[in-house]
C-alpha positions as CSV (number, residue, x, y, z in Angstrom):
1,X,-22.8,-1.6,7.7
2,X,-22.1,-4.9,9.7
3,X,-25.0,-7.6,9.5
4,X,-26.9,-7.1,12.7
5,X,-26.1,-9.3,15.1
6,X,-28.7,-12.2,16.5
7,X,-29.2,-11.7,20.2
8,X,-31.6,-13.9,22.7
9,X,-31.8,-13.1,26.5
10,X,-33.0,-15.7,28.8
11,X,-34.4,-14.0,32.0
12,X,-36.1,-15.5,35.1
13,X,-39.6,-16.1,34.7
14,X,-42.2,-14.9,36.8
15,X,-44.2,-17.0,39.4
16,X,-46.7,-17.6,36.2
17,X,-44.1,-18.7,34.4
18,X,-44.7,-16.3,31.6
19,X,-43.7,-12.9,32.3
20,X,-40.8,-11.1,33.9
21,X,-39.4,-12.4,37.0
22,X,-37.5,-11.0,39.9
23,X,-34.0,-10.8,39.1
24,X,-32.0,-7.7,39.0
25,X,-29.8,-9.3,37.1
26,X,-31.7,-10.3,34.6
27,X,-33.6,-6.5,34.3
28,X,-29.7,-5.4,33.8
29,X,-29.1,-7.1,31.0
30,X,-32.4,-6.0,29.5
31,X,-31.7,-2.6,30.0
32,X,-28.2,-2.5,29.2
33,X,-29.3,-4.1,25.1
34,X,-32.1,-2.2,24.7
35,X,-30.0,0.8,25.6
36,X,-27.9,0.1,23.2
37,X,-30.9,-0.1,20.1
38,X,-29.9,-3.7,18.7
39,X,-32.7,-5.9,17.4
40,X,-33.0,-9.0,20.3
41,X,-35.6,-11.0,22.0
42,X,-36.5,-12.2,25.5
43,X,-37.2,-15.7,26.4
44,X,-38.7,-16.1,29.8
45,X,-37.4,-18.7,32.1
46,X,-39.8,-20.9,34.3
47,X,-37.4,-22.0,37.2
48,X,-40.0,-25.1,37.9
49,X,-39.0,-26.6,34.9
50,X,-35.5,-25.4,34.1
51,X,-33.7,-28.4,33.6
52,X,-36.1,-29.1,30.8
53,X,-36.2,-25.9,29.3
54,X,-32.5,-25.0,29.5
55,X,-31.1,-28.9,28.1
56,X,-30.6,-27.9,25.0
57,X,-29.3,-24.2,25.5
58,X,-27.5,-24.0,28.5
59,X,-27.9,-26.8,31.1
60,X,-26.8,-25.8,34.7
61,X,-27.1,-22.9,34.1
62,X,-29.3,-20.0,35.5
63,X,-30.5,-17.2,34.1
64,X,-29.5,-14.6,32.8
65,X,-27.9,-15.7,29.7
66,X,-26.9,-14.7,26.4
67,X,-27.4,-16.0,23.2
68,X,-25.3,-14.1,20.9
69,X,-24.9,-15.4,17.2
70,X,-25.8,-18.7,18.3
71,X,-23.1,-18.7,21.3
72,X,-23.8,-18.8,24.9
73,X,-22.6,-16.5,27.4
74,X,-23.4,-17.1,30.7
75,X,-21.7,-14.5,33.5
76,X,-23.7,-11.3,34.1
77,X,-20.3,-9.4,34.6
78,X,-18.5,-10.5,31.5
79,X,-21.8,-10.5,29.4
80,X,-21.9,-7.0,30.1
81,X,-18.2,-6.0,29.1
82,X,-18.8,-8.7,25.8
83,X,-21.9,-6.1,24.9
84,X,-20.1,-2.8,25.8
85,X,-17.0,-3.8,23.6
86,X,-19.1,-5.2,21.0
87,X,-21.7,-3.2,20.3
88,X,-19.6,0.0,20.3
89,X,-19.9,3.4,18.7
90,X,-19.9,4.6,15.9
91,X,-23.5,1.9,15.7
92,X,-24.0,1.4,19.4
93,X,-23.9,4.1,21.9
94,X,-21.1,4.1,24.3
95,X,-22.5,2.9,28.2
96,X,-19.7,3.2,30.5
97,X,-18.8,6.2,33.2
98,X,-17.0,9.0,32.4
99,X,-16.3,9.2,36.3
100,X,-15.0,6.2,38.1
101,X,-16.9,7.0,41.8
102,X,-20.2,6.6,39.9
103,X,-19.6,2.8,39.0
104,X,-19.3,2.3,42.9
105,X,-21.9,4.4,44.1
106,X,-24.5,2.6,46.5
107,X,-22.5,-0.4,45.5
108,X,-23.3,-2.2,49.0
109,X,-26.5,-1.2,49.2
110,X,-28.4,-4.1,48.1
111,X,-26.4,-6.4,50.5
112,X,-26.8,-4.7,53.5
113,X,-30.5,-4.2,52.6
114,X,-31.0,-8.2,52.1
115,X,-28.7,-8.3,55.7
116,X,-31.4,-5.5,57.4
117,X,-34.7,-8.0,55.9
118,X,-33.2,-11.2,56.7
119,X,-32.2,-10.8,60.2
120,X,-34.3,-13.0,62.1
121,X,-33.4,-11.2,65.7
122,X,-35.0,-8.1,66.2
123,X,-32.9,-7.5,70.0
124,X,-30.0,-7.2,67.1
125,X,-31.9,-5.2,64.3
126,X,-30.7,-1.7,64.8
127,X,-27.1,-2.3,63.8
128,X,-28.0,-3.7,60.5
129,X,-31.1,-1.2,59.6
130,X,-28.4,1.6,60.5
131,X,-26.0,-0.1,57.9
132,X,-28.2,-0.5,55.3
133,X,-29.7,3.4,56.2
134,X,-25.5,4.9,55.9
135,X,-26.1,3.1,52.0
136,X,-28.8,5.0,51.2
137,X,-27.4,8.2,52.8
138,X,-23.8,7.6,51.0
139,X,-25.9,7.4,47.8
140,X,-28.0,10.2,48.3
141,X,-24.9,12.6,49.0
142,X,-23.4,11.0,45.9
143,X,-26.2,12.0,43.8
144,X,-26.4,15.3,45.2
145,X,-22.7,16.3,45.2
146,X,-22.1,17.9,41.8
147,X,-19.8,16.1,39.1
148,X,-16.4,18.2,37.8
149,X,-18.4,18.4,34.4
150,X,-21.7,20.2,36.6
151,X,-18.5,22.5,38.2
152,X,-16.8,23.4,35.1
153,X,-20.2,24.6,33.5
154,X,-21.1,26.2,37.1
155,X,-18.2,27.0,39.5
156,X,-20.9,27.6,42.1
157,X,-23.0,24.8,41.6
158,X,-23.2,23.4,45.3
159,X,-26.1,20.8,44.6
160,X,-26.4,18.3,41.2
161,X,-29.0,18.6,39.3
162,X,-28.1,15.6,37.3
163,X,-30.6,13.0,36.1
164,X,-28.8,9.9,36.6
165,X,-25.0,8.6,38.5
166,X,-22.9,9.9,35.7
167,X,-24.7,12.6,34.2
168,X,-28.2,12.9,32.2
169,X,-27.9,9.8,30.6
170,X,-28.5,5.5,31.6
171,X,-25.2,4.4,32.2
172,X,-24.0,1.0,33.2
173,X,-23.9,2.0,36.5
174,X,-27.5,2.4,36.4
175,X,-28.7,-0.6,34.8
176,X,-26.8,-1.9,37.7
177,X,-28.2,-0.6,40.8
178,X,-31.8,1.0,39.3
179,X,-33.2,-2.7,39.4
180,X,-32.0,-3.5,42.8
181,X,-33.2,-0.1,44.2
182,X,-36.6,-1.0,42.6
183,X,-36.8,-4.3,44.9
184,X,-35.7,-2.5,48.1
185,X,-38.4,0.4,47.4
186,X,-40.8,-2.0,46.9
187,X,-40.3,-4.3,49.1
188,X,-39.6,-1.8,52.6
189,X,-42.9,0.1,51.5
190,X,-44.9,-3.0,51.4
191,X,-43.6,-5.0,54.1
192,X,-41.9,-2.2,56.5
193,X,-44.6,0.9,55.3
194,X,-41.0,2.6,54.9
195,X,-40.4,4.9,52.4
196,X,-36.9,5.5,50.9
197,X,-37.4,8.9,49.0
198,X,-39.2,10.4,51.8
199,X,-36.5,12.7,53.0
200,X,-33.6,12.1,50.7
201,X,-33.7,14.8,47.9
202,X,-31.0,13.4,45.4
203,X,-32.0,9.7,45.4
204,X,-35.9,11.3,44.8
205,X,-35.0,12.7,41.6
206,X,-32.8,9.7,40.7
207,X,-35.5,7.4,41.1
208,X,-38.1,9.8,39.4
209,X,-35.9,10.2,36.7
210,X,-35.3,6.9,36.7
211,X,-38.9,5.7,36.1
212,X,-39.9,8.5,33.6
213,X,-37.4,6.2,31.0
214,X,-38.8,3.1,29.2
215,X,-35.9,1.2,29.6
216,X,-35.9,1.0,33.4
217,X,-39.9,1.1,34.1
218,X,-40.7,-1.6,31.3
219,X,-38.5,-3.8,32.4
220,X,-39.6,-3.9,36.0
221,X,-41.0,-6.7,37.2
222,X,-44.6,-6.1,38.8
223,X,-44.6,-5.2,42.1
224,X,-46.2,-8.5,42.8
225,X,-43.7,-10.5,41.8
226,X,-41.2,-9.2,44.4
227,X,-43.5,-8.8,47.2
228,X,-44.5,-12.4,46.7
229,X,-40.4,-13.5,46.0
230,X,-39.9,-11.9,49.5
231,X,-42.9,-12.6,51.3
232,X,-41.1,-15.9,53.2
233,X,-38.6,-14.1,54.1
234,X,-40.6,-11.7,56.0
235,X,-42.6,-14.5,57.2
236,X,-39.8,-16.1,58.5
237,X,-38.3,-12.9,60.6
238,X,-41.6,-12.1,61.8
239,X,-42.2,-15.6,63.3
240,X,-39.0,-15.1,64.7
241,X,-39.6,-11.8,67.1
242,X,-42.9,-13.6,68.4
């Protein structure tokens, strides 16, 4: 067997400069390694002192990063394909999609979402909550729409009963979009008292499914930490409709 390989991840640091920030990109890197069951460790990021912190490991930069046998990889995208061609089976479980329409699925959802929260003029505020609304619908008819696997074990299967995008298991896809459906959940309920599983069947189980695995709900940051990342925002719209 190969010598194990000597992994760090540098993720965004939360406000007390300790624990795990708010960066969905950061949270989909964690997922995706420990996922795959290789030996690594986190370092935490504090963003007030970057410059000092990152000199000697990656200066410029911003998290996430990758050290990986003591070289530094730096773009979420191509860090993710380096892992899933590297750490491949028969050691490392294979992540990608068996179907292509689940590594698009609620794709737009987090920008339309930080389009609906940011929009300072409320005479203008249906068209973007509508947009952002269509996401989640389009992703709850994705999740509820059974896969040609579901059909060929159930010809009349007319609802999924999937756990996850692709199937029963994490997937790329999900370590994707999990942690940025975790911000907008969190952040419309606390900020909007909306709630985004309230009548959508197929994105309830997803997320319930979703936060019944260790990989997705222990590497969440706290609630806190993104009500407090987006509380200017708010701040900022709600001044604006006075």
């Amino acid at each position: 067997m190969a010598e194990a390989p000597k992994i760090e991840l540098f993720v965004k640091a939360s406000d007390d400069g300790e624990s795990i920030g708010n960066c969905p990109f950061c949270q989909r890197l964690f997922m995706i390694l420990w996922l795959k069951g290789v030996n690594f460790t986190i370092t935490t990021v504090d963003m007030k002192r970057a410059p000092d912190q990152l000199k000697d490991v990656a200066p410029g930069s911003q998290p996430p990063f990758l050290m990986y046998n003591g070289e530094v990889k730096t773009d979420t995208n191509k860090i993710e394909e380096f892992l899933e061609e590297t750490l491949a089976p028969p050691q490392y479980p294979k992540l990608c999609c068996n179907n292509r329409e689940s590594n698009c699925a609620g794709e737009d959802i987090f920008q339309k979402f930080s389009g609906y929260v940011k929009n300072p003029r409320p005479d203008l505020n249906e068209t973007p909550e509508k947009k952002f609304l269509l996401t989640l619908l389009k992703l709850n008819m994705y999740l509820e729409t059974p896969l040609d696997y579901e059909l060929k074990q159930n010809p009349n299967a007319t609802v999924s009963s999937r756990l996850f995008l692709d199937g029963d298991s994490l997937t790329l896809a999900d370590c994707n979009l999990l942690p940025k459906l975790n911000i907008v959940k969190v952040v419309l309920k606390k900020y909007y008292n909306f709630d985004i599983q309230s009548n959508l069947k197929g994105l309830t189980r997803y997320l319930e499914n979703a936060y019944k695995r260790d990989e997705f709900r222990y590497t969440c940051p706290n609630n806190d930490e993104i009500e407090l990342a987006y509380r200017p925002v708010v701040k900022h719209v709600n001044k604006s409709q006075k």
